[in-house]
KELUMVO-623205 format. One record per residue: chain; residue number from 1; x, z, y of N, C-alpha, C, O, CB in turn. Coordinates in Angstrom, 2 decimals, always signed. Glycine has a CB too. Example, Ala and Ser with C-alpha at 12.3 -4.5 7.8 and 13.67 -1.06 7.14 Angstrom:
BEGIN
[atom A, 1, [+13.19, +7.80, -5.69], [+12.30, +7.80, -4.50], [+13.20, +7.80, -3.30], [+14.24, +8.46, -3.32], [+11.31, +9.05, -4.47]]
[atom A, 2, [+12.85, +7.08, -2.25], [+13.67, +7.14, -1.06], [+12.90, +7.87, +0.03], [+13.41, +8.04, +1.14], [+14.08, +5.72, -0.60]]
END
This chain:
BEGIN
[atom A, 1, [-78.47, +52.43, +15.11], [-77.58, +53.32, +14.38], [-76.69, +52.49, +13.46], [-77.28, +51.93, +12.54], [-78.39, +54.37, +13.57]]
[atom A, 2, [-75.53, +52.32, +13.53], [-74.72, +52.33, +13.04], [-74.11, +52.51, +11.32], [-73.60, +53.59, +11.01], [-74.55, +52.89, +13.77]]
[atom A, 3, [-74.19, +51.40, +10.29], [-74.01, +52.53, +9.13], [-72.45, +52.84, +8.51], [-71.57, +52.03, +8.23], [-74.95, +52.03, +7.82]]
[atom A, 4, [-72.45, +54.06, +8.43], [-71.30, +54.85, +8.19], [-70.62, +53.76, +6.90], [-71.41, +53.62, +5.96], [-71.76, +56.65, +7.70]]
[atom A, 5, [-69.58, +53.15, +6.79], [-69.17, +52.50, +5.46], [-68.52, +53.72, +4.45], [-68.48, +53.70, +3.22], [-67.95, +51.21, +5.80]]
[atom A, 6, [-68.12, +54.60, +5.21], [-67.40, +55.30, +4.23], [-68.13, +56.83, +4.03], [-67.67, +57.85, +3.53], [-65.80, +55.38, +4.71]]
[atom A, 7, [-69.19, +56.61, +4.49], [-70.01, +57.75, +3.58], [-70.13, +57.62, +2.61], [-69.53, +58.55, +2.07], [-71.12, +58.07, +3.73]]
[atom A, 8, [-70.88, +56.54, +1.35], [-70.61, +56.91, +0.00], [-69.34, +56.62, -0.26], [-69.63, +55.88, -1.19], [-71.42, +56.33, -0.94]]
[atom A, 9, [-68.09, +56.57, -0.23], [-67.03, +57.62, -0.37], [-66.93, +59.05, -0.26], [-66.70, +59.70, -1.28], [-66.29, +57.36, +0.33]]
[atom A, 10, [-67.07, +59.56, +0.73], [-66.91, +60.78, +0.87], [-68.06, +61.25, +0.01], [-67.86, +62.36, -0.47], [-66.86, +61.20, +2.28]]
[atom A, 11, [-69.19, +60.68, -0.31], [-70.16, +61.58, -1.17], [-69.90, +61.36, -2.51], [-70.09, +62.34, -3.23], [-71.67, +61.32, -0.95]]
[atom A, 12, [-69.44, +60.15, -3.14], [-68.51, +60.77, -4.32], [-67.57, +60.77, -4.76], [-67.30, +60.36, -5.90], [-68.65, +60.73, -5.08]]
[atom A, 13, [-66.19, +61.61, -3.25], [-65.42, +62.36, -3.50], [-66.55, +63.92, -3.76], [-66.60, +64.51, -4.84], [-64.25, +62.22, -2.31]]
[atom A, 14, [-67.26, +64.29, -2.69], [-67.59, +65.67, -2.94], [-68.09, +65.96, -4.41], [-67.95, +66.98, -5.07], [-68.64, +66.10, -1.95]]
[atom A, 15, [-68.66, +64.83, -4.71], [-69.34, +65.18, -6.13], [-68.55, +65.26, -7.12], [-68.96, +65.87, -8.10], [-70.29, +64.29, -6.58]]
[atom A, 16, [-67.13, +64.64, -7.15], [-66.32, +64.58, -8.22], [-65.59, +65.78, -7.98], [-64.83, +66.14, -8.88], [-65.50, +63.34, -8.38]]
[atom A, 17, [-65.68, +66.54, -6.82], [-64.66, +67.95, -6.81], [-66.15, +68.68, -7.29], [-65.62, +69.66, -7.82], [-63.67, +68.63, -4.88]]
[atom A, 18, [-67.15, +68.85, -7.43], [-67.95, +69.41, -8.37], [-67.88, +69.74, -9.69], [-67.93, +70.83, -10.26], [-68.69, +68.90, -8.36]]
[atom A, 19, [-67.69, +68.22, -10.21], [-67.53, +68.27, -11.40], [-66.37, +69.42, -12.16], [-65.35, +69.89, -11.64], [-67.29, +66.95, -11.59]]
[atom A, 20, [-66.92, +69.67, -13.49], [-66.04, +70.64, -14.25], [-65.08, +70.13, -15.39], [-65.02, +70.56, -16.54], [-66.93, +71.63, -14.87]]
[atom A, 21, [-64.22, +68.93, -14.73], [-62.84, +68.20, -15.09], [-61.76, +68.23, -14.89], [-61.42, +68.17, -13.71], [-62.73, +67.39, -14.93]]
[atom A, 22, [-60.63, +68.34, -16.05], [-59.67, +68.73, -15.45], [-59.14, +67.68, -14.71], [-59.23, +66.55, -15.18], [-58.88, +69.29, -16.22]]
[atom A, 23, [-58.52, +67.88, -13.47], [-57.80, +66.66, -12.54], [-57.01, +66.54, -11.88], [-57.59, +67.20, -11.02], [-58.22, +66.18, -11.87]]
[atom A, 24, [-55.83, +66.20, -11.26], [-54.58, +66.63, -10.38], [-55.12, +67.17, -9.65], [-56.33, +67.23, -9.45], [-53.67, +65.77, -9.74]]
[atom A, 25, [-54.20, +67.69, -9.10], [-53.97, +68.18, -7.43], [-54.81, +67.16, -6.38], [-54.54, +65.96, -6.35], [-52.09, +68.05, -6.94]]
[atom A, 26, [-55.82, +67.74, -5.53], [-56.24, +67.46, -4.65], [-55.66, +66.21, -4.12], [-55.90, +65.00, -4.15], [-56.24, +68.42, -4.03]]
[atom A, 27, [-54.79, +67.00, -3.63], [-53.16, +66.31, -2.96], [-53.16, +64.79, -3.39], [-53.71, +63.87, -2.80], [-51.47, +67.16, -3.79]]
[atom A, 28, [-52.33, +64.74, -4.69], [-52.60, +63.90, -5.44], [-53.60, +63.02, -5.26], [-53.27, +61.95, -4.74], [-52.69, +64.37, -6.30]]
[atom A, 29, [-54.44, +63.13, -5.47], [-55.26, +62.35, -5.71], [-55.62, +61.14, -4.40], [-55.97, +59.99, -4.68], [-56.28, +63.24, -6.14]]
[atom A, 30, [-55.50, +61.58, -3.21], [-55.61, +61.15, -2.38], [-54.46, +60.82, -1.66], [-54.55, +60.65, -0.45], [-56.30, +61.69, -1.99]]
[atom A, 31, [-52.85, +60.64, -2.55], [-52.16, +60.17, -2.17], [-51.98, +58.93, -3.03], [-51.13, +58.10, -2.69], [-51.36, +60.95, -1.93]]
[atom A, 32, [-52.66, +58.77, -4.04], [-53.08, +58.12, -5.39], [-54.15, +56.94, -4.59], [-54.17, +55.77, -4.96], [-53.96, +59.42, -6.70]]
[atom A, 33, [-54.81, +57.36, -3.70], [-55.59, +56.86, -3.09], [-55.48, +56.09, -2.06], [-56.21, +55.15, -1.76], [-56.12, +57.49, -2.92]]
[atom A, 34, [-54.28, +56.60, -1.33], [-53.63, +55.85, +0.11], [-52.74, +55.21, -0.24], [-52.39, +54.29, +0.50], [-53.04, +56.65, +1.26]]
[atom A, 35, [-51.99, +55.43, -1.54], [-51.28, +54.03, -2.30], [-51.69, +52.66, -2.85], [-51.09, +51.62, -3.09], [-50.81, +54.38, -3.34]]
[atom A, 36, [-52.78, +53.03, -2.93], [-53.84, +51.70, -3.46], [-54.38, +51.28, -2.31], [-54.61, +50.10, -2.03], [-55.16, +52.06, -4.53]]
[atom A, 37, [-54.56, +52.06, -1.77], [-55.01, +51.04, -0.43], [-53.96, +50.06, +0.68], [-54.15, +49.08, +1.41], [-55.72, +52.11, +0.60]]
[atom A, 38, [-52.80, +50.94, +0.34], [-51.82, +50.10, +1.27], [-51.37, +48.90, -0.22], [-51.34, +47.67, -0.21], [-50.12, +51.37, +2.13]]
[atom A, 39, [-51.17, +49.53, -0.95], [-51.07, +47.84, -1.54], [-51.87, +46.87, -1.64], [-51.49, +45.70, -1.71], [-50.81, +47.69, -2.65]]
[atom A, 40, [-53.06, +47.26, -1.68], [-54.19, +46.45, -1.62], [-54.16, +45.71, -0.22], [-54.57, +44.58, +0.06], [-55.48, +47.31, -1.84]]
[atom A, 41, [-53.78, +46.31, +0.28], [-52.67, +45.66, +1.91], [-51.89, +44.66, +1.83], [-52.04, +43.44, +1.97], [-51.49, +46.63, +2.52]]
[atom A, 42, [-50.94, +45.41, +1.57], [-49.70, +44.71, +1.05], [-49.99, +43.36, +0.62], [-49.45, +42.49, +1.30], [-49.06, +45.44, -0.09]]
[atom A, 43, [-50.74, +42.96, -0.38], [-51.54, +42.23, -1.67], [-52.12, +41.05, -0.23], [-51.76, +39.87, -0.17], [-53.19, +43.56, -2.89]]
[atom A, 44, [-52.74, +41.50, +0.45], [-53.63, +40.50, +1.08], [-52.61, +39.97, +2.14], [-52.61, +38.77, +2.43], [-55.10, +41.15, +1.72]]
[atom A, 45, [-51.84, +40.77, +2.66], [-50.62, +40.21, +3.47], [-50.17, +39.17, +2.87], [-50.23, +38.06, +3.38], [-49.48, +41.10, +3.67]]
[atom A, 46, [-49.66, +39.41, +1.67], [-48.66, +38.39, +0.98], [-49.57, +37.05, +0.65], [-49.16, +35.89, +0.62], [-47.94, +39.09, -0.55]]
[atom A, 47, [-51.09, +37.56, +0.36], [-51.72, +36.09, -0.34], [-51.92, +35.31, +1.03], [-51.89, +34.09, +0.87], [-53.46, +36.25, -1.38]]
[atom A, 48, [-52.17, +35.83, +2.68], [-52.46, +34.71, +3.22], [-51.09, +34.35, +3.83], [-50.99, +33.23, +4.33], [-53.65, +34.80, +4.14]]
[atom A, 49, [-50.05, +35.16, +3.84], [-48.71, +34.18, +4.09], [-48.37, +32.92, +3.32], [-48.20, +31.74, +3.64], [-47.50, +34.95, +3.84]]
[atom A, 50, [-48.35, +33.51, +2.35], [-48.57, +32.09, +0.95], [-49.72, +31.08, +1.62], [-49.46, +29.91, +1.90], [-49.45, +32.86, -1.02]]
[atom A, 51, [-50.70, +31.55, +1.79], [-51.61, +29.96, +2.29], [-51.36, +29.59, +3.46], [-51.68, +28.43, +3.73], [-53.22, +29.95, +2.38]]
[atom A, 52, [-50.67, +30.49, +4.62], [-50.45, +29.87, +5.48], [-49.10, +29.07, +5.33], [-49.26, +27.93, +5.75], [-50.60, +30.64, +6.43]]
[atom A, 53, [-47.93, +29.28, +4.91], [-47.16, +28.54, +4.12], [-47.33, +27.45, +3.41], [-46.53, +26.52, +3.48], [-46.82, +29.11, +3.49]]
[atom A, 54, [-48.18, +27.43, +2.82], [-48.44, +26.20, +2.14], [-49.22, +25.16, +2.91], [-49.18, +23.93, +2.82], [-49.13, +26.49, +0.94]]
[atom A, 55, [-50.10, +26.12, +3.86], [-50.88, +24.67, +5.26], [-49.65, +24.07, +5.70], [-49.48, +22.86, +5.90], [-51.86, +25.36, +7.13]]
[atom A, 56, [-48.99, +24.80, +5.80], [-47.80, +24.18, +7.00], [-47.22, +23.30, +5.62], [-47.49, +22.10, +5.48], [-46.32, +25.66, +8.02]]
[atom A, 57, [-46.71, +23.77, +5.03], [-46.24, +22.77, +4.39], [-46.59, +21.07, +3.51], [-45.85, +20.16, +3.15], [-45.92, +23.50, +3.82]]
[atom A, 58, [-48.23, +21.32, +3.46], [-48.98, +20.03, +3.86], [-49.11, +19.71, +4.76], [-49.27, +18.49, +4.76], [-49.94, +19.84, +3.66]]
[atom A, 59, [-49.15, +20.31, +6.07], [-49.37, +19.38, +7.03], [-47.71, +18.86, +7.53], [-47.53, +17.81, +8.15], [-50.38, +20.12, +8.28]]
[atom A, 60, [-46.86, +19.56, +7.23], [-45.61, +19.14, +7.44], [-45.28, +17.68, +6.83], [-44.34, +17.08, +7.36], [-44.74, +20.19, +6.91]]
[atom A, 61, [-46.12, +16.89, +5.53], [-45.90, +16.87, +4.41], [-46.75, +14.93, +4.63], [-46.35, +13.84, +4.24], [-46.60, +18.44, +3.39]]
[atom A, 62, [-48.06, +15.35, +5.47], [-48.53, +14.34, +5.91], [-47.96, +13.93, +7.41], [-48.37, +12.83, +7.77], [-49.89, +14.55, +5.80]]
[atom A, 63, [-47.55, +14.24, +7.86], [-46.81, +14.28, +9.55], [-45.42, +12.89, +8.87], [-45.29, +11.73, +9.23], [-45.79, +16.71, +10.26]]
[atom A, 64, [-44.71, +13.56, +7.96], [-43.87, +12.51, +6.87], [-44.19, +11.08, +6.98], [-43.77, +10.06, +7.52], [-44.20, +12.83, +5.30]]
[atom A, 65, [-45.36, +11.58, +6.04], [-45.83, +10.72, +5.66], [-46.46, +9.29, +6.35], [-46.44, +8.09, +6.09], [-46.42, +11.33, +5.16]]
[atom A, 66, [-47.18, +10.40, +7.66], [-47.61, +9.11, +8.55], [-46.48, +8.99, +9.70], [-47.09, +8.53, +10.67], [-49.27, +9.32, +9.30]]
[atom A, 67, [-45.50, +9.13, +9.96], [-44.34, +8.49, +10.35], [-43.99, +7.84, +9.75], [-43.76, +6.82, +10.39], [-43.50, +8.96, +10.60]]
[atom A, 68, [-43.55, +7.67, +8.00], [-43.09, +6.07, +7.36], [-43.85, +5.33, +7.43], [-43.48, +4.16, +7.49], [-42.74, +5.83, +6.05]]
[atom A, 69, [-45.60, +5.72, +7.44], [-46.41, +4.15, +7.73], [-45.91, +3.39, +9.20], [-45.69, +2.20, +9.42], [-48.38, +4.45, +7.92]]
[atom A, 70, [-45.81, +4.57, +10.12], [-45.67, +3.15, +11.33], [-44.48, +2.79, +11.56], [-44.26, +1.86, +12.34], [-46.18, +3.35, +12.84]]
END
């Protein structure tokens, strides 16, 4: 069996629509929710372009380098 990752999510979303707080719109909230996750996207896109950018640009860097030795 398989374990569900996003069951405790969904168990406390249900529990927080229990609760007796005031809180946006449903709606909201879970568009509040799919915004953070795509940037949190976004976020990891950009950090491994940057490292892959920067490999290349060391190895670009020693390639130089060991062409003026010989």
């Amino acid at each position: 069996m398989k374990y569900n990752i996003f069951y405790p999510l969904f168990r406390n979303i249900v529990r927080l629509r229990k609760l007796s707080l005031e809180r946006y719109n449903w709606n909201i909230e879970m568009k509040v929710l799919e915004l953070n996750c795509e940037i949190d996207t976004f976020i990891k896109y950009i950090n491994k372009k940057n490292k892959r950018d920067e490999i290349m640009n060391n190895l670009k860097q020693s390639q130089l380098i060991s062409k003026n030795l010989r």
